[in-house]
PDB file with SEQRES, HELIX, SHEET and CRYST1 records, atoms N, CA, C and O in Angstrom:
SEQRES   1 A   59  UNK UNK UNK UNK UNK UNK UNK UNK UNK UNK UNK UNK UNK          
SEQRES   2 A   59  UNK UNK UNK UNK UNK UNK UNK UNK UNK UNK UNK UNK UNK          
SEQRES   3 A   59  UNK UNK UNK UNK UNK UNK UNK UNK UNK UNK UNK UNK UNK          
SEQRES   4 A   59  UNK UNK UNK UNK UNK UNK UNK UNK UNK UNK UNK UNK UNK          
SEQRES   5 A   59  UNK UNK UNK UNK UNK UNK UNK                                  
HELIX    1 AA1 UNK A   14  UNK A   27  1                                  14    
HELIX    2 AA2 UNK A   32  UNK A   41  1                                  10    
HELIX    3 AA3 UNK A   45  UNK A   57  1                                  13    
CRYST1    1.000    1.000    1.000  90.00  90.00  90.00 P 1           1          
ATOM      1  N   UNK A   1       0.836  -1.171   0.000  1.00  0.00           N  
ATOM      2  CA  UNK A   1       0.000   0.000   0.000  1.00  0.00           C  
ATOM      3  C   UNK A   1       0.889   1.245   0.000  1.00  0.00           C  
ATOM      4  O   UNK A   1       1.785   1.456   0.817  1.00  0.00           O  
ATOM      5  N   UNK A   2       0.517   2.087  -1.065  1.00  0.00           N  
ATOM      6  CA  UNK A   2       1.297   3.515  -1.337  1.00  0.00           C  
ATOM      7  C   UNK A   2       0.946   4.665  -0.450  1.00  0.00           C  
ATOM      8  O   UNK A   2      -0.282   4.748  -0.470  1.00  0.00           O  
ATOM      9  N   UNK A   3       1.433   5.551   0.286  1.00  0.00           N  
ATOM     10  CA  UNK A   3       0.711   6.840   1.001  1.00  0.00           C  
ATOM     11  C   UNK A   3       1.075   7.993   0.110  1.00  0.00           C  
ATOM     12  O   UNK A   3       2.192   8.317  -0.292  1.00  0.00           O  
ATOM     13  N   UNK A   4      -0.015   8.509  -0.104  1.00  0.00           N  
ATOM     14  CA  UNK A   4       0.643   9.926  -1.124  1.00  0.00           C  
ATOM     15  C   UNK A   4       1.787  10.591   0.163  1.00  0.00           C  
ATOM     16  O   UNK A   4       1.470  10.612   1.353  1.00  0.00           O  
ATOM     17  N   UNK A   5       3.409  11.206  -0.475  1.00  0.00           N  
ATOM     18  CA  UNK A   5       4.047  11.587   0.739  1.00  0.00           C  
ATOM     19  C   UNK A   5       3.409  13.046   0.532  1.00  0.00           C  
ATOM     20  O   UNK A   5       2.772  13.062   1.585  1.00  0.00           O  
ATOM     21  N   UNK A   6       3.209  13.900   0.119  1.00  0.00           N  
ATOM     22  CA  UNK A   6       3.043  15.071   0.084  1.00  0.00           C  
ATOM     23  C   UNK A   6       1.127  15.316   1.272  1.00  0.00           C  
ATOM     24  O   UNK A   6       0.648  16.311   1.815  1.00  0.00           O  
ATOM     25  N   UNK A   7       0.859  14.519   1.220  1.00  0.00           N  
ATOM     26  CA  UNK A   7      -0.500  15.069   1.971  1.00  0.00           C  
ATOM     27  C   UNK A   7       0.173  15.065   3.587  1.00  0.00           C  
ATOM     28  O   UNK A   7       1.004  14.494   4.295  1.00  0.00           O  
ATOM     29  N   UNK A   8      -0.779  16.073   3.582  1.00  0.00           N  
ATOM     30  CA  UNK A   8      -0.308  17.392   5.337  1.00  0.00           C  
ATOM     31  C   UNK A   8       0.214  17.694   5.048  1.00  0.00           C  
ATOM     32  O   UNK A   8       0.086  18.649   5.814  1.00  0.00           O  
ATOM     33  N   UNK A   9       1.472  18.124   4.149  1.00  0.00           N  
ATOM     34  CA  UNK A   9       2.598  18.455   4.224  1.00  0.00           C  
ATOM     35  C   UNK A   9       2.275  20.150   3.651  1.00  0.00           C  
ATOM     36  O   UNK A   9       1.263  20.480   3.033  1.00  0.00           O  
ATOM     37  N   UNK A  10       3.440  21.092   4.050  1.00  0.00           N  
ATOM     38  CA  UNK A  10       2.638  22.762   4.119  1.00  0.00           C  
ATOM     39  C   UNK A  10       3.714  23.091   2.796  1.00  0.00           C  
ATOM     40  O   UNK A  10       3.907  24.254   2.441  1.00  0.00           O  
ATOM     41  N   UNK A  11       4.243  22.172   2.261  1.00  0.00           N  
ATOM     42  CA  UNK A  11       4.965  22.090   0.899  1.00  0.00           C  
ATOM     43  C   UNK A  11       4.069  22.362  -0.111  1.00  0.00           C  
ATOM     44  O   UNK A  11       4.404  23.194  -0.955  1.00  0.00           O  
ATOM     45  N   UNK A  12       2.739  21.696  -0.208  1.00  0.00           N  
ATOM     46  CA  UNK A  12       1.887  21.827  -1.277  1.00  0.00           C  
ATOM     47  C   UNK A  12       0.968  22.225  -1.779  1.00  0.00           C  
ATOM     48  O   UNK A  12      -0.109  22.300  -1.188  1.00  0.00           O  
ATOM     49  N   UNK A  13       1.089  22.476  -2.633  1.00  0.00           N  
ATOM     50  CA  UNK A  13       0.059  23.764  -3.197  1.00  0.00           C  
ATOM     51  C   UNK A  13       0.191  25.443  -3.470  1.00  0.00           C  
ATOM     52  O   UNK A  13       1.173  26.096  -3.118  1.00  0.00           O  
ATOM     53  N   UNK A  14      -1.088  26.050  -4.223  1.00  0.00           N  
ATOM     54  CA  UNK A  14      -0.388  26.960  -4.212  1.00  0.00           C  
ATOM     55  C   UNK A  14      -0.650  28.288  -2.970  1.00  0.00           C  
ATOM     56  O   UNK A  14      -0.506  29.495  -3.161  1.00  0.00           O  
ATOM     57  N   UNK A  15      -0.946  27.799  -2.071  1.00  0.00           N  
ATOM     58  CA  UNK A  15      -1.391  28.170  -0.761  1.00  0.00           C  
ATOM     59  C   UNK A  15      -0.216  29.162  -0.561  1.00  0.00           C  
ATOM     60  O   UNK A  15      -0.201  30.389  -0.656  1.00  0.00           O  
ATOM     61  N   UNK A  16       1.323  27.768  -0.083  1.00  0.00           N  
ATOM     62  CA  UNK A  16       2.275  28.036   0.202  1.00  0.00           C  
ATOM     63  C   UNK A  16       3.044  29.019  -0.633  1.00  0.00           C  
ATOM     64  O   UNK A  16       3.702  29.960  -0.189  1.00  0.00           O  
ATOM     65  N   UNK A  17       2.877  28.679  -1.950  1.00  0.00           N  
ATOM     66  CA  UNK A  17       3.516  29.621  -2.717  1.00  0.00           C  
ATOM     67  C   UNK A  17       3.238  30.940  -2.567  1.00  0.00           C  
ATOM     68  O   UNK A  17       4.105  31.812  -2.619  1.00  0.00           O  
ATOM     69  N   UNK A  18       1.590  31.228  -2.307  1.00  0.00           N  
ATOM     70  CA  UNK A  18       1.481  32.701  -2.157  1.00  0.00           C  
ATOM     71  C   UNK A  18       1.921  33.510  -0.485  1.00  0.00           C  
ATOM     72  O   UNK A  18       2.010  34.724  -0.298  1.00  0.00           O  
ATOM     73  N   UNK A  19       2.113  32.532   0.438  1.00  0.00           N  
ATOM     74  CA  UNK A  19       2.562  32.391   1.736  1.00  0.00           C  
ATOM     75  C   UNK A  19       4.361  33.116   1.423  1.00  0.00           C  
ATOM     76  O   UNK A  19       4.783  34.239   1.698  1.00  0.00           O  
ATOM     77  N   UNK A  20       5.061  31.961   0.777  1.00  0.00           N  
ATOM     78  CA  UNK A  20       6.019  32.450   0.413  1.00  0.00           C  
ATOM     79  C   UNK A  20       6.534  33.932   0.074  1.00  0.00           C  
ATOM     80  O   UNK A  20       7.252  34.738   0.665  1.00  0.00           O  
ATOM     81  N   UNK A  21       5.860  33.926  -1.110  1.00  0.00           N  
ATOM     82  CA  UNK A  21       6.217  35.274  -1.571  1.00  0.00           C  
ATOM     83  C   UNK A  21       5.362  36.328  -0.578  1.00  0.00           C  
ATOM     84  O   UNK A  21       5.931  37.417  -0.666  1.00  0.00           O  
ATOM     85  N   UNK A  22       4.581  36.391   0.040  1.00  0.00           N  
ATOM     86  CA  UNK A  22       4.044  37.202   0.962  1.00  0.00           C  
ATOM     87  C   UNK A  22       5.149  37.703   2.243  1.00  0.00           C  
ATOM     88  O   UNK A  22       5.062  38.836   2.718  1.00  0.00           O  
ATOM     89  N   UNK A  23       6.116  36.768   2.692  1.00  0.00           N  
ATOM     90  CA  UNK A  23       7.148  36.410   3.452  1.00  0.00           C  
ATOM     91  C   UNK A  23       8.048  37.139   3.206  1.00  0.00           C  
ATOM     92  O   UNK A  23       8.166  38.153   3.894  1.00  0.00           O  
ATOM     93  N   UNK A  24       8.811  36.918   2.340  1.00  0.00           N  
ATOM     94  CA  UNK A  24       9.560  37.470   1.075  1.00  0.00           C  
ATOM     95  C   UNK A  24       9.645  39.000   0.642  1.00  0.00           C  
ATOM     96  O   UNK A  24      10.671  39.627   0.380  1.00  0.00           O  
ATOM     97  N   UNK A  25       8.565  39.376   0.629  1.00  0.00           N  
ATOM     98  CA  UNK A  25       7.766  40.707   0.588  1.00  0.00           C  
ATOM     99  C   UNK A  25       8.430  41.635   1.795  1.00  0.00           C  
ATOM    100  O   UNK A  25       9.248  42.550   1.893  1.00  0.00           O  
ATOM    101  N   UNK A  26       7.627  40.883   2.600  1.00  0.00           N  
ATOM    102  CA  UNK A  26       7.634  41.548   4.102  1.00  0.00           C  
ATOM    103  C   UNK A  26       8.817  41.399   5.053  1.00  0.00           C  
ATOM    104  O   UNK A  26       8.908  42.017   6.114  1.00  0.00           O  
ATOM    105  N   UNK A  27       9.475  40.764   4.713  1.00  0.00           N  
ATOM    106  CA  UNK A  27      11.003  40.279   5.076  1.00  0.00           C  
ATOM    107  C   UNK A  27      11.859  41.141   5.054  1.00  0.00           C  
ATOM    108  O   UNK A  27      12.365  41.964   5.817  1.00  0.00           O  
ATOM    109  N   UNK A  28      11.994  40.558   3.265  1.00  0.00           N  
ATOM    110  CA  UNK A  28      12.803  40.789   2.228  1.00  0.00           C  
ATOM    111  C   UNK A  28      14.252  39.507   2.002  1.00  0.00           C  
ATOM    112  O   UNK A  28      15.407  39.728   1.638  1.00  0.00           O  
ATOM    113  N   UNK A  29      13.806  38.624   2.259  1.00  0.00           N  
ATOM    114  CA  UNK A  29      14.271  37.447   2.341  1.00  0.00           C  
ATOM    115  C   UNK A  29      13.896  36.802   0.581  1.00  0.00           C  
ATOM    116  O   UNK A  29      12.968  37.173  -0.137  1.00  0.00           O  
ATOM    117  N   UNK A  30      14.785  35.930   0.314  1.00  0.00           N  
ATOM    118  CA  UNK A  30      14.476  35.397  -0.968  1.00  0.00           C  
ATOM    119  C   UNK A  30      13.036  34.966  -0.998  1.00  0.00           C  
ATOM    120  O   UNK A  30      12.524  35.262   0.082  1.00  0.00           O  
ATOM    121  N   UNK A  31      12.186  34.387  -1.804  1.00  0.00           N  
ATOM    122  CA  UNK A  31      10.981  33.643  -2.338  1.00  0.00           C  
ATOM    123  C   UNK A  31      11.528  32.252  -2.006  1.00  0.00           C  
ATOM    124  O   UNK A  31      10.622  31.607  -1.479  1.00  0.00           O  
ATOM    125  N   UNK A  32      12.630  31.551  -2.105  1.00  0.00           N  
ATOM    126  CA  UNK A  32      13.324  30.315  -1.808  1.00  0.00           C  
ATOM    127  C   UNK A  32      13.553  30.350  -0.617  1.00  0.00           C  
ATOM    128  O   UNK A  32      12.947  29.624   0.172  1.00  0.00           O  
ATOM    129  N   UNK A  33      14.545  31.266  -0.226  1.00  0.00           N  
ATOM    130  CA  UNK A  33      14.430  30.825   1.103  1.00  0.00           C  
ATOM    131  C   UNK A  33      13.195  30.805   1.988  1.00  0.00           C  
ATOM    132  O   UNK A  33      13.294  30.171   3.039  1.00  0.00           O  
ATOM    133  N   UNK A  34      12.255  31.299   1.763  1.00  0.00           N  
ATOM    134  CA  UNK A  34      11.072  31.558   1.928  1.00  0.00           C  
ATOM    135  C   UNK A  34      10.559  30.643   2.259  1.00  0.00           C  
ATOM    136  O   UNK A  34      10.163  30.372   3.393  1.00  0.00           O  
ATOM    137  N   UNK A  35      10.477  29.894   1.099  1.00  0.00           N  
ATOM    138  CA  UNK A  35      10.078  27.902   0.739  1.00  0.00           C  
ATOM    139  C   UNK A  35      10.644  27.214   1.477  1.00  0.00           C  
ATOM    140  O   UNK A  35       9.877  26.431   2.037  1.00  0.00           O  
ATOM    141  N   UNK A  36      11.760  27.111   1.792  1.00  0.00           N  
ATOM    142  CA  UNK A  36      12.803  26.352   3.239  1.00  0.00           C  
ATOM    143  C   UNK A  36      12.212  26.453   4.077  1.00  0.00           C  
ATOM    144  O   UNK A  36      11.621  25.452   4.482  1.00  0.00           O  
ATOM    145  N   UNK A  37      12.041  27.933   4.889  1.00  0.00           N  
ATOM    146  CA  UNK A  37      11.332  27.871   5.960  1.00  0.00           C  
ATOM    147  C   UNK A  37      10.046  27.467   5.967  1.00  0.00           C  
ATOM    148  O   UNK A  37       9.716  26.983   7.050  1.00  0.00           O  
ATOM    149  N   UNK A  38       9.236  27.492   5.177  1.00  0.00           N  
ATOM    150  CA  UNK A  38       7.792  27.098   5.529  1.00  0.00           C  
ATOM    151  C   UNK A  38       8.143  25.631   5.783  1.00  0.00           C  
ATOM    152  O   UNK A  38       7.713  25.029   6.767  1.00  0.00           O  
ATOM    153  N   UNK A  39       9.152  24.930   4.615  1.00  0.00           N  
ATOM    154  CA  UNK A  39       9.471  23.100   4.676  1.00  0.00           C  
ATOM    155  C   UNK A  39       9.832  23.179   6.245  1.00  0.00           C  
ATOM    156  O   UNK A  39       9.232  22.315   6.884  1.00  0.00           O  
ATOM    157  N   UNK A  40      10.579  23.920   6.939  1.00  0.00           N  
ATOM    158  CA  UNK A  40      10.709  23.411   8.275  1.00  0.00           C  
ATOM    159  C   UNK A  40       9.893  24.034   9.530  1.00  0.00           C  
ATOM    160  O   UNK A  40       9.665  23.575  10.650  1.00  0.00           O  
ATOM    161  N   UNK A  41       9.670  24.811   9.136  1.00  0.00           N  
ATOM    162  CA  UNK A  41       8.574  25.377  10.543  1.00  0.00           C  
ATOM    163  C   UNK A  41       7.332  25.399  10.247  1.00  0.00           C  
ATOM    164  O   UNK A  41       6.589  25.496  11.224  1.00  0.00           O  
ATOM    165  N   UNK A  42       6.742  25.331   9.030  1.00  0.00           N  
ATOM    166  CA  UNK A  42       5.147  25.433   8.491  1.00  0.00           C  
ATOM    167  C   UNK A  42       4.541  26.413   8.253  1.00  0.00           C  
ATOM    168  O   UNK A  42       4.958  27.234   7.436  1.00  0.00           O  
ATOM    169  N   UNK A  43       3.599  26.534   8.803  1.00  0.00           N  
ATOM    170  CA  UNK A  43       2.710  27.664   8.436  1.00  0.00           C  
ATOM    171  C   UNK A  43       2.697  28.786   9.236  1.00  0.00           C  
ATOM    172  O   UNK A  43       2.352  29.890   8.815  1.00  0.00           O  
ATOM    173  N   UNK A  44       3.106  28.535  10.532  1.00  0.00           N  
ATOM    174  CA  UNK A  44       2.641  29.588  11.767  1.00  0.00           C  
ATOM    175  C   UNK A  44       3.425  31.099  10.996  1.00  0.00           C  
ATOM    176  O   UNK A  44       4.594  31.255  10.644  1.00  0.00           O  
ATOM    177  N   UNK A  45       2.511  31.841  10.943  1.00  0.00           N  
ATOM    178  CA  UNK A  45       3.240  33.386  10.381  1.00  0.00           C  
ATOM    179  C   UNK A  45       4.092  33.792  11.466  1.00  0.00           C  
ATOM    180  O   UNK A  45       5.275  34.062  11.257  1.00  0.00           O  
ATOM    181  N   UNK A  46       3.527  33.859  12.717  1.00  0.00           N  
ATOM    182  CA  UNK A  46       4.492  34.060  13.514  1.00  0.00           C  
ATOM    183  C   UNK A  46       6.063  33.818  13.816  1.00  0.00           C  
ATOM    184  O   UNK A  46       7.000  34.593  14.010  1.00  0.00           O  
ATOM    185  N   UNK A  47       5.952  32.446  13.773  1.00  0.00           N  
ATOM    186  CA  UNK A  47       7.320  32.156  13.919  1.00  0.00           C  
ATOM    187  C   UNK A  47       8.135  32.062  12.544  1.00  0.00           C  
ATOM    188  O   UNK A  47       9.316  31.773  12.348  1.00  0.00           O  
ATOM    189  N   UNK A  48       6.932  32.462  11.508  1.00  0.00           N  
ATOM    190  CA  UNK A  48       7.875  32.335  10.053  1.00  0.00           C  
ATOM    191  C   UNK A  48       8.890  33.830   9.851  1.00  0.00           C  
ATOM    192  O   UNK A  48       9.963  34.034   9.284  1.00  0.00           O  
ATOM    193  N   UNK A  49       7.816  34.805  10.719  1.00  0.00           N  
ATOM    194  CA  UNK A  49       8.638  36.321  10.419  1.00  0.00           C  
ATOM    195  C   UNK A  49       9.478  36.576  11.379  1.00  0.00           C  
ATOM    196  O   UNK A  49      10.315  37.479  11.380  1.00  0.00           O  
ATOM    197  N   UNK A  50       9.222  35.570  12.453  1.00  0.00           N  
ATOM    198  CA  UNK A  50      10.670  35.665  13.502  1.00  0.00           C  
ATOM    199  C   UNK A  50      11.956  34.793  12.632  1.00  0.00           C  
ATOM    200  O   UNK A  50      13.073  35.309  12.636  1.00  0.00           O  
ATOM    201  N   UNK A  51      11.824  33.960  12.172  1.00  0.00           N  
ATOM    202  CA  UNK A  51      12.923  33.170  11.589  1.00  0.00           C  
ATOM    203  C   UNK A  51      13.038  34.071  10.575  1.00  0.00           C  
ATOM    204  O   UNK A  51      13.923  34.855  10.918  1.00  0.00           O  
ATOM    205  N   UNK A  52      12.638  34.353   9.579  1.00  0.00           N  
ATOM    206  CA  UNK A  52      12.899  35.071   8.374  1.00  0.00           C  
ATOM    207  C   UNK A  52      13.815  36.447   8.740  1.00  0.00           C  
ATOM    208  O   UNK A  52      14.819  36.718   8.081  1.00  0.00           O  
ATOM    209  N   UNK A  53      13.306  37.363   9.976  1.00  0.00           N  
ATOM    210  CA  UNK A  53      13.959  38.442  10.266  1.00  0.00           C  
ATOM    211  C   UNK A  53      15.277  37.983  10.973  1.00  0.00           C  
ATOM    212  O   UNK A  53      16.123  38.827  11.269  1.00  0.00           O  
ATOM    213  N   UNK A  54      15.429  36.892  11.200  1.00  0.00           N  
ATOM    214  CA  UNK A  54      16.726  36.742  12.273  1.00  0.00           C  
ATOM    215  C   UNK A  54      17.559  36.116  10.670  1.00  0.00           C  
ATOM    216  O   UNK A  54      18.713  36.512  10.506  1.00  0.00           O  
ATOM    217  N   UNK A  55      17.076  35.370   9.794  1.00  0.00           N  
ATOM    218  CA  UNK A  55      18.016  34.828   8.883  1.00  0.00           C  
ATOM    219  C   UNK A  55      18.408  36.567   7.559  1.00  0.00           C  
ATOM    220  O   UNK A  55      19.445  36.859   6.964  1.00  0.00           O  
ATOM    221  N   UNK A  56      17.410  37.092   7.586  1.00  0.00           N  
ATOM    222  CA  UNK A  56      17.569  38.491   7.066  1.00  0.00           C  
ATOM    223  C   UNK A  56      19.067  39.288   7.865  1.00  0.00           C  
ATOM    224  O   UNK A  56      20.120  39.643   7.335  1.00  0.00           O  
ATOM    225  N   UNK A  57      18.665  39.360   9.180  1.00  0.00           N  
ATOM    226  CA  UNK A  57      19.641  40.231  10.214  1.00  0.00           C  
ATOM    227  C   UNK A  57      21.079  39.215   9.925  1.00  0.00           C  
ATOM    228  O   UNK A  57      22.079  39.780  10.367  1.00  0.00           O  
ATOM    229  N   UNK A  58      21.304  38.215   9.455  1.00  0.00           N  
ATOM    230  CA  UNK A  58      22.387  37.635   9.869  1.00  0.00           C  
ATOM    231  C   UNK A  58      23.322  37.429   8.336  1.00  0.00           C  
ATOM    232  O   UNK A  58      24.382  36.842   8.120  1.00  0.00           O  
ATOM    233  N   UNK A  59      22.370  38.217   7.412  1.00  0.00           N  
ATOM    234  CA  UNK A  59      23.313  37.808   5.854  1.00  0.00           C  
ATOM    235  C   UNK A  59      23.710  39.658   5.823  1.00  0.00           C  
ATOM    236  O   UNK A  59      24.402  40.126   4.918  1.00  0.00           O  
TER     237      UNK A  59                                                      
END                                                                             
């Protein structure tokens, strides 16, 4: 028996993509790196614009 791997996952769709670039925006962090972080922390905006501003502050 096969499991689709992508279901739950905050990788898919174009949800994330507009999440991304919304991030990105408001950052000013790449659109990619953008995509990384959602792959490891998800969705929470919160902790996406705390990670995003600390990886921003540190390049």
């Amino acid at each position: 028996m096969s499991e689709d791997d992508s279901k739950g996952r905050p990788d898919s769709g174009s949800a994330v993509e507009t999440l991304a670039r919304q991030l990105a925006r408001q950052t000013g962090i790449s659109e990619s790196d953008a995509r990384v972080l959602i792959e490891l922390i998800g969705t929470n905006w919160n902790s996406l614009l705390r990670e995003a501003r600390l990886l921003k502050s540190r390049r």
